[in-house]
C-alpha positions as CSV (number, residue, x, y, z in Angstrom):
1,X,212.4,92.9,232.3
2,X,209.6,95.3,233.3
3,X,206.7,96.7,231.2
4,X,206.1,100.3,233.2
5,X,207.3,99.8,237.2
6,X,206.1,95.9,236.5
7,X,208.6,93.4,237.5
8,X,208.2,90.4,235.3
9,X,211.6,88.7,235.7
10,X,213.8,87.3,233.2
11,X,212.4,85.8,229.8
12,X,208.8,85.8,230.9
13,X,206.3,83.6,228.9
14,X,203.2,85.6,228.2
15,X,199.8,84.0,227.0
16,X,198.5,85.5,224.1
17,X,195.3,87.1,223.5
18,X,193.3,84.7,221.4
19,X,189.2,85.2,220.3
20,X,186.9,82.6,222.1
21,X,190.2,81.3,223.8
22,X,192.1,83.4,226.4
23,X,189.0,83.1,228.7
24,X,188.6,82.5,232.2
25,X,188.9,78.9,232.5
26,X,191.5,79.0,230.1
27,X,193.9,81.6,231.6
28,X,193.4,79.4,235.1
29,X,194.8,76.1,233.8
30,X,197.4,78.4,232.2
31,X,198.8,80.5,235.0
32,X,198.5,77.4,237.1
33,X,201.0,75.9,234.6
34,X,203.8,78.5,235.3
35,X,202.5,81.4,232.3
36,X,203.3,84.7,234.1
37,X,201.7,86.9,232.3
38,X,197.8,86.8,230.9
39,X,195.8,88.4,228.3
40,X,192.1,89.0,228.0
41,X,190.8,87.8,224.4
42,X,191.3,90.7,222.2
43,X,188.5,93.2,222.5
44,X,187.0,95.6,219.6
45,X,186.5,99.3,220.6
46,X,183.5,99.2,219.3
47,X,181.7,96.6,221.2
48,X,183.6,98.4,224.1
49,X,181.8,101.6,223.0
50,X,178.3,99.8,223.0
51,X,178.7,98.8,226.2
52,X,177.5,94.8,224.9
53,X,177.2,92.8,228.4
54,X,179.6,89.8,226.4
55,X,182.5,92.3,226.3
56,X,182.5,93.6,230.0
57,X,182.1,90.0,230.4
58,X,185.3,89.9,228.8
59,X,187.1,92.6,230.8
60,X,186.4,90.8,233.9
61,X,189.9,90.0,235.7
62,X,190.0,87.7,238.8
63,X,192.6,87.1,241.8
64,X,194.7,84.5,239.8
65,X,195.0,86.6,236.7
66,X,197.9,89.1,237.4
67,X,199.9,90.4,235.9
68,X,197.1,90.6,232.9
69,X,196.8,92.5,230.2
70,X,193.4,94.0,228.4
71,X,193.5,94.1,224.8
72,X,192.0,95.9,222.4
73,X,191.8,96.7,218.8
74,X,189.6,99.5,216.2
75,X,190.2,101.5,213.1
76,X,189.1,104.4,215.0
77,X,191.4,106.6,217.0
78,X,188.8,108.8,218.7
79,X,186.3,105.5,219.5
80,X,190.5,103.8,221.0
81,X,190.9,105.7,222.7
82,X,187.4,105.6,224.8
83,X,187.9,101.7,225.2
84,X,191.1,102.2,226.4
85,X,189.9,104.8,229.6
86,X,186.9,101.9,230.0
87,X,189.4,99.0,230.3
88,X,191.9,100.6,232.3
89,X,188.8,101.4,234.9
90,X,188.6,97.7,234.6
91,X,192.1,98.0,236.7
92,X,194.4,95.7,234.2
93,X,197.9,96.0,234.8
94,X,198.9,97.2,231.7
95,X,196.8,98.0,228.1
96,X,197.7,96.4,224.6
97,X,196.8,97.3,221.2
98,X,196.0,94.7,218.7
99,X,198.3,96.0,215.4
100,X,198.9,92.4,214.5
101,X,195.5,90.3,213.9
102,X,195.6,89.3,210.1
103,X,192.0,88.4,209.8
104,X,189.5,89.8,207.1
105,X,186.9,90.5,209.4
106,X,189.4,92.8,211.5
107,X,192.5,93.6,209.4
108,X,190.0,94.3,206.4
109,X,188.5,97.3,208.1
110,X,191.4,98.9,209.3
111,X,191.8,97.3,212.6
112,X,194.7,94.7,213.5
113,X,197.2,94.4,211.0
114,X,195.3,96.5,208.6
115,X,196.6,99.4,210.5
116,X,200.5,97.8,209.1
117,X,199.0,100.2,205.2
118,X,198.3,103.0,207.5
119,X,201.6,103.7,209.3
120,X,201.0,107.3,210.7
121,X,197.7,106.2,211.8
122,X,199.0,103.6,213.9
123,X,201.3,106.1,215.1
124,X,199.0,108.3,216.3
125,X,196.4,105.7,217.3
126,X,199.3,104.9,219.9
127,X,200.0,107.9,221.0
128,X,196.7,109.5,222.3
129,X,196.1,106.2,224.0
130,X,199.5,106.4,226.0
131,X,197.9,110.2,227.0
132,X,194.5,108.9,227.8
133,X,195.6,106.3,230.4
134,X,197.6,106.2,233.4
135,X,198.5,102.5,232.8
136,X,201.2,101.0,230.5
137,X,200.4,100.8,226.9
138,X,201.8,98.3,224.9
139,X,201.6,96.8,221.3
140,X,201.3,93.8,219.8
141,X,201.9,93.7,215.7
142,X,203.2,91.9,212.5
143,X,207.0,92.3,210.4
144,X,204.7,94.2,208.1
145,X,201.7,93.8,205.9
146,X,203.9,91.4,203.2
147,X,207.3,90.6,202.0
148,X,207.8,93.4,200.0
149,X,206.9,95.5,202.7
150,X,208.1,94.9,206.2
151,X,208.8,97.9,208.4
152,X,209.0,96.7,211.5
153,X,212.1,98.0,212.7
154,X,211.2,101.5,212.1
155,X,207.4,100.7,213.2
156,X,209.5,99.7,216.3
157,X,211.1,103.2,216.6
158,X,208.5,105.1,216.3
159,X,206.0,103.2,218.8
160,X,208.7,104.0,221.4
161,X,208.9,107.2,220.4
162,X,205.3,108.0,221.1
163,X,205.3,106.3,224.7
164,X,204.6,102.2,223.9
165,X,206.3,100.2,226.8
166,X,206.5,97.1,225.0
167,X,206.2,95.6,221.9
168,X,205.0,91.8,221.3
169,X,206.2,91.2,217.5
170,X,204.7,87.8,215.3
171,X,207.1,87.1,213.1
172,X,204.9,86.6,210.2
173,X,203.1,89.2,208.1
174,X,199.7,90.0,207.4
175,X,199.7,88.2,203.9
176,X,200.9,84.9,205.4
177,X,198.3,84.4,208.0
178,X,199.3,81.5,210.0
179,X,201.4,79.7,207.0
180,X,204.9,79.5,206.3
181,X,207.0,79.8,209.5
182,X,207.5,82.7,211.7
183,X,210.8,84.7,211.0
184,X,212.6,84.9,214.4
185,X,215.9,86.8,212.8
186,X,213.6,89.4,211.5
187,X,212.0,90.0,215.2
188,X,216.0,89.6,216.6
189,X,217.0,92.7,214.3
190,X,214.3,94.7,216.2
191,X,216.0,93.6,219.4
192,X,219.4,94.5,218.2
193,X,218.7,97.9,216.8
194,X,220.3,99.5,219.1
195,X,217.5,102.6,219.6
196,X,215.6,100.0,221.2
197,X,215.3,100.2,225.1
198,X,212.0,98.8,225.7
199,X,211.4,95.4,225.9
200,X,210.6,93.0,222.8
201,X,208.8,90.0,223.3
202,X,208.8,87.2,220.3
203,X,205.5,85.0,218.8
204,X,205.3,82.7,216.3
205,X,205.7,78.9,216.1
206,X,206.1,78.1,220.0
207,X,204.8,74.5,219.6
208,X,207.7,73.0,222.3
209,X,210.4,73.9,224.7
210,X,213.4,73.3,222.3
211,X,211.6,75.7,219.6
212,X,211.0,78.2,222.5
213,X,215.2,78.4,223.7
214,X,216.4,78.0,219.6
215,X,214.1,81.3,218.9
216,X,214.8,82.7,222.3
217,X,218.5,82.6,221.4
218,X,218.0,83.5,217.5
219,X,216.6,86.8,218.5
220,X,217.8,87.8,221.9
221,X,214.3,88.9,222.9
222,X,213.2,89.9,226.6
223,X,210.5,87.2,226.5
224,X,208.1,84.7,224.5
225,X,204.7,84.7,223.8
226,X,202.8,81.4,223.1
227,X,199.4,81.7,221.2
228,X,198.0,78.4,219.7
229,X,200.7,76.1,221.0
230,X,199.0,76.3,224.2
231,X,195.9,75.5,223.7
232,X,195.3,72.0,224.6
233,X,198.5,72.3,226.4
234,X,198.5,74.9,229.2
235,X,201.7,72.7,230.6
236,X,203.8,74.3,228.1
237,X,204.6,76.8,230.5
238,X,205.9,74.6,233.2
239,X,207.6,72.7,229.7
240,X,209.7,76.0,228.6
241,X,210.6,77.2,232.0
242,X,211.7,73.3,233.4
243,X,214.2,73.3,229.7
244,X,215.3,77.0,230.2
245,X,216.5,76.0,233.9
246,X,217.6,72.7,233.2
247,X,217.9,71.8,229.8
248,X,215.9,68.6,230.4
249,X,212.7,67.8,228.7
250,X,209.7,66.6,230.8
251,X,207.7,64.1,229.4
252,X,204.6,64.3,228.1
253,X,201.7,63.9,230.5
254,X,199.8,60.7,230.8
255,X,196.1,60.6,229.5
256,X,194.5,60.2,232.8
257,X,196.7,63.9,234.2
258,X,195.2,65.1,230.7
259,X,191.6,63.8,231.6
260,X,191.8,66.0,235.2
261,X,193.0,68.8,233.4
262,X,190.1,69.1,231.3
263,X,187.7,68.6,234.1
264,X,189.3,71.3,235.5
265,X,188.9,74.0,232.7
266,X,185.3,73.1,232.3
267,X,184.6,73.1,236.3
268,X,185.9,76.8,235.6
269,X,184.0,77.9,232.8
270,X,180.8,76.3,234.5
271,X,181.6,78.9,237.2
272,X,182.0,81.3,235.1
273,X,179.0,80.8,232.3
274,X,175.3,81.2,233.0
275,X,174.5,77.2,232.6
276,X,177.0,74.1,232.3
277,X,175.3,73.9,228.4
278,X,177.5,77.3,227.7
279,X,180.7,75.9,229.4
280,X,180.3,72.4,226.9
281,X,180.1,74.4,223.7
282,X,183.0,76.7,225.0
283,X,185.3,74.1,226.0
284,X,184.7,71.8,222.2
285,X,187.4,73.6,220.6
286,X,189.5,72.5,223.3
287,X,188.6,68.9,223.2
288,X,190.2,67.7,220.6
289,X,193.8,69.5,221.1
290,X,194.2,68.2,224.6
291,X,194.8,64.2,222.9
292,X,196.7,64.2,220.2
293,X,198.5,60.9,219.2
294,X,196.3,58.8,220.4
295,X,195.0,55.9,218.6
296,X,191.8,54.9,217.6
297,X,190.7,57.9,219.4
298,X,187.9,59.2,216.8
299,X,184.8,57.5,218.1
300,X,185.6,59.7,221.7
301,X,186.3,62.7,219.4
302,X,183.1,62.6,217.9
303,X,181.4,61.9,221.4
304,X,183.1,64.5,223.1
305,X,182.0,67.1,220.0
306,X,178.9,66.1,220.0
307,X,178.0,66.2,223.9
308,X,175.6,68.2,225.6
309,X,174.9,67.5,229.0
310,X,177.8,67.9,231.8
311,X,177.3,63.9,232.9
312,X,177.7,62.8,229.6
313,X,181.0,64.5,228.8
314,X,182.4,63.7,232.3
315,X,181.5,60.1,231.5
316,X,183.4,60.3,228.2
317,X,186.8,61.5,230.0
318,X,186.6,58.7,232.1
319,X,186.1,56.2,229.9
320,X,189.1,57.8,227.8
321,X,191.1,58.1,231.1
322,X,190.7,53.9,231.7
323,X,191.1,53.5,227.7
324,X,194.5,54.8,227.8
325,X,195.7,54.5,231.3
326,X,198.9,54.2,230.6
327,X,199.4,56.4,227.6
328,X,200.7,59.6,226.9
329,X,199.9,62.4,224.3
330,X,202.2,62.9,221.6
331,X,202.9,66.3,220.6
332,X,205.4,65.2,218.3
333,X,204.9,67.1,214.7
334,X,201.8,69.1,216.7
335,X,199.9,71.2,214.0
336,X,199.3,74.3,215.3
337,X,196.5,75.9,212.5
């Protein structure tokens, strides 16, 4: 498939954009796990427009990154399409706007999937970015805002209509959140309408190989997107792409492959942050994700949480690493919220 004159293959597995997750360290671990397409975190226009030093932080894209996308998301068409012209100067390969975050803090104000009760706005918001920028622009988006009101096949349309080169659909809507399971058939009648020529990419529920190939299948989509099922598991890259080419299941890593991962990440986000205090607190929501099924593991989750210093956490993977030595996660019934 190709977004624009970008080759990306067939069924490629994009990495979602995800707030205080899709950063640098994170995105490494992730491309070096076979993900062949990256995402900044999602970026507000605003803070884009205020030129804050933590969102050009955010724009920065290194070597290992590409293909990589820049998100960004805003209520405001005039103040989109400004961001926009600043992140394509950033030199992504491709811009995407955020139609599909469900949160209160973003959706509430207009932005996100709050744009899903303003239709024509969203339209329009998509169209003068596609002018603005020489780049690809693409969206990212919801079935609709609930169940009694799910456009997406029209919203589909009309986004091609006005220039949008792809478009990444969740199959939940706004109301839901994360509960209740993503609908893959409602995301496969997008594919199928037969107005459709650009590319449609699936999210929702990616938590293992076989899910990925049942919805890949389900909806006929040009590719997959995996958001929270990869965090704590950047191998679920290498995972879906070993089962679509072989219809094997790897097994899971063992504890001490985990243990180097997770140096790994934080090595990169101390490269990345000011002091390895900042890379800590960044990688804690990480922590606990990258060990599930392990048992009597809650005295280490505690220490790893409560950690500090860079020797002291290092010393904790270690000692986990000898602990269970000859153990492997277990992603079996993963929860994904």
């Amino acid at each position: 498939m190709k977004i624009g004159h970008l080759e990306l293959g067939n069924m490629p597995l994009f990495l979602a954009p995800m707030e205080d997750v899709t950063y640098k360290s994170f995105r490494y671990l992730c491309k070096k796990f076979g993900a062949d397409v990256m995402s900044t975190e999602f970026i507000s226009a605003d803070a884009i427009k205020r030129e804050m030093e933590a969102t050009k932080r955010k724009m920065t894209i290194f070597d290992f990154d590409s293909p990589i996308a820049i998100q960004i998301y805003g209520s405001d068409i005039e103040a989109m399409v400004g961001a926009a012209k600043v992140a394509a100067a950033a030199k992504p390969d491709y811009i995407d706007i955020n139609f599909g975050c469900p949160m209160k803090k973003i959706a509430g104000k207009g932005s996100g999937a709050g744009l899903l009760r303003d239709i024509p706005k969203m339209i329009k918001m998509a169209e003068e970015i596609v002018k603005a920028v020489d780049l690809p622009v693409t969206a990212k988006t919801r079935l609709g805002w609930d169940h009694s009101d799910m456009p997406i096949v029209e919203i589909g349309e009309r986004l091609q209509d006005v220039g949008i080169q792809m478009l990444t659909i969740h199959g939940r809507t706004r109301s839901q959140l994360y509960t209740g399971e993503a609908d893959w058939s409602m995301i496969g009648k997008v594919k199928a309408n037969p107005r459709m020529k650009i590319p449609i990419i699936g999210n929702g529920d990616i938590s293992s190989p076989e899910k990925a190939k049942a919805f890949a299948d389900l909806s006929g989509v040009d590719g997959l997107m995996i958001a929270r099922g990869a965090i704590g598991r950047p191998w679920i890259f290498r995972d879906i792409r070993h089962y679509f080419n072989t219809g094997e299941l790897l097994p899971p890593p063992l504890v001490p492959e985990v243990v180097e991962s997770v140096k790994e990440q934080l090595y990169q986000s101390i490269s990345w942050k000011p002091e390895p205090r900042g890379a800590i607190l960044e990688m804690r929501r990480h922590f606990n994700r990258y060990f599930p099924g392990l048992l009597d593991f809650r005295s280490f989750r505690i220490a790893l949480l409560q950690a500090v210093e860079l020797e002291e956490v290092l010393q904790i993977l270690d000692a986990i690493a000898i602990q269970y030595a000859s153990e492997r996660v277990n992603y079996t019934n993963i929860d994904l919220k």
